[in-house]
C-alpha positions in Angstrom: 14.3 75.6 6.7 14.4 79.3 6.9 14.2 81.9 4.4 16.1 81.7 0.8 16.5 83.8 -2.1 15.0 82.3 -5.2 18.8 81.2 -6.4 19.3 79.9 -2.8 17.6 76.6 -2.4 15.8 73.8 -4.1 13.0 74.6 -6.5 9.4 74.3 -5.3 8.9 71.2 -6.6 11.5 70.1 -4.0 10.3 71.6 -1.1 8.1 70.4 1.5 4.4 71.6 2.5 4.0 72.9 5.9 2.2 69.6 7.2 4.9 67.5 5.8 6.9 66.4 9.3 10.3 65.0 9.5 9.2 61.5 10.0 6.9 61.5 6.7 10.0 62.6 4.6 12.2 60.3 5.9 9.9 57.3 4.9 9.2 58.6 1.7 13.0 58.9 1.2 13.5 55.4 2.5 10.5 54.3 -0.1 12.2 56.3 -2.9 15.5 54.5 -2.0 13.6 50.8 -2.1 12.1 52.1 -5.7 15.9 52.5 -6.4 17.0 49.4 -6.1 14.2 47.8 -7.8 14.7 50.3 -10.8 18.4 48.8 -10.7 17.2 45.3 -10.5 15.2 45.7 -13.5 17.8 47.4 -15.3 20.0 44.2 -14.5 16.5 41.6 -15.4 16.8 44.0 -19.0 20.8 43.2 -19.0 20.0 39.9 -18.4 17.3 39.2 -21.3 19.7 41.1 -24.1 22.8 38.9 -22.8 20.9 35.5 -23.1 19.6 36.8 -26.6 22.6 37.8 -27.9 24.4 34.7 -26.6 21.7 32.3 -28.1 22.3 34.4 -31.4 26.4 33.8 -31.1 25.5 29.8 -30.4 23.5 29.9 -33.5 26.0 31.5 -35.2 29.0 28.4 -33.3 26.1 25.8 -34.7 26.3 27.0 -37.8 30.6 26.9 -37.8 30.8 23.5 -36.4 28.1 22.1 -39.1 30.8 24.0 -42.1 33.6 22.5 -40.1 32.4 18.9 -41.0 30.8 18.4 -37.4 27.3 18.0 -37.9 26.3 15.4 -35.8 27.6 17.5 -33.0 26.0 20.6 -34.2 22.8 19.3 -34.4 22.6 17.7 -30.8 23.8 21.4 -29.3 20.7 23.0 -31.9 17.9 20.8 -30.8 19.1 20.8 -27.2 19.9 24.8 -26.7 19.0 26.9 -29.6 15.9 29.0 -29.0 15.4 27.3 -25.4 13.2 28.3 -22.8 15.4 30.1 -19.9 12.6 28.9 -17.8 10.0 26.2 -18.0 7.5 28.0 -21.1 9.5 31.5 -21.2 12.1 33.4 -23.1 13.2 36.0 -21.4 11.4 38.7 -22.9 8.4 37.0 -21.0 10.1 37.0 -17.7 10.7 41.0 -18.3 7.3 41.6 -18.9 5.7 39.6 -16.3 8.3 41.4 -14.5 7.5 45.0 -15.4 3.3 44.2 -15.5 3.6 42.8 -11.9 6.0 43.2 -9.2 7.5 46.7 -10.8 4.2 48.1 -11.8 3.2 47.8 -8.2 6.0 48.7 -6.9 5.9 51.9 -9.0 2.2 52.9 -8.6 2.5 52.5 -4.4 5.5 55.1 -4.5 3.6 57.2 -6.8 0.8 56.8 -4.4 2.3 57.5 -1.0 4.0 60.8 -2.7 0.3 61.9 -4.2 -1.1 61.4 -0.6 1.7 62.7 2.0 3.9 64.9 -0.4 1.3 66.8 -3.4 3.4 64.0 -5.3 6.8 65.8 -4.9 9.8 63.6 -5.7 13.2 63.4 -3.8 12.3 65.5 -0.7 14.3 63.7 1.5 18.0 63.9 -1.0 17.1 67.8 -1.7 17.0 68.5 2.0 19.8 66.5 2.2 21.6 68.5 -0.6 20.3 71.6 1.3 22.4 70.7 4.3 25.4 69.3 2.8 26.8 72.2 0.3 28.5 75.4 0.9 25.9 78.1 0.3 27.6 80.5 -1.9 30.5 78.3 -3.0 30.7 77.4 -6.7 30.1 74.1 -8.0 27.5 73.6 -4.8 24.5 75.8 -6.5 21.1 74.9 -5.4 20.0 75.1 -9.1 21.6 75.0 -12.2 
């Protein structure tokens, strides 16, 4: 990558070790992209648990309206049926996110960790900083290297 001033490229915890090839970055930028989009998934599986909460809180709250509006037969077929129902057969959502987070994204998590620990000295994002490296104007404001 040639030489840099210390203003004039990414930090060392962004740089490569001299037995870290092309190749190697390149599929631990690939794996850090795939950890990505699992970390948005989850964030939607967590949008996804507060929405069904807050909407089984609101038909609690419609229950209660129709009873006061004189319909309480009505009410209480839509309270027994839905009200503080399983999303899935035996779990609440809150279930769902932690066999989510204890499984699948766990594992996920802990075999990026890993492959950066073994190919990388555990440095994150080699592949985007290289990336930033060749894509700003040295020397131009707003494209720093650091802030």
């Amino acid at each position: 990558m040639g030489t840099r001033s210390l203003h004039d490229g990414p930090d060392e915890s962004h740089v490569r070790g001299n037995d870290v090839s092309d190749a190697t970055v390149e599929a631990l930028g690939k794996l850090s992209e795939a950890l990505e989009v699992v970390e948005h998934a989850r964030g939607l599986l967590y949008g996804f648990h507060r929405l069904t909460g807050m909407a089984d809180l609101a038909l609690g709250e419609a229950v209660q309206m129709l009873r006061d509006a004189g319909h309480e037969e009505l009410a209480q077929d839509i309270d027994q049926r839905i009200v503080g129902r399983n999303v899935i057969t035996g779990r609440w959502t809150f279930q769902i996110v932690e066999e989510y987070d204890d499984g699948y994204y766990s594992a996920f998590k802990a075999a990026e960790e890993q492959a950066r620990a073994l190919l990388a000295e555990g440095k994150r994002h080699l592949f985007e900083a290289e990336m930033k490296e060749d894509r700003r104007t040295h020397g131009l404001a707003h494209h720093e290297a650091l802030p």
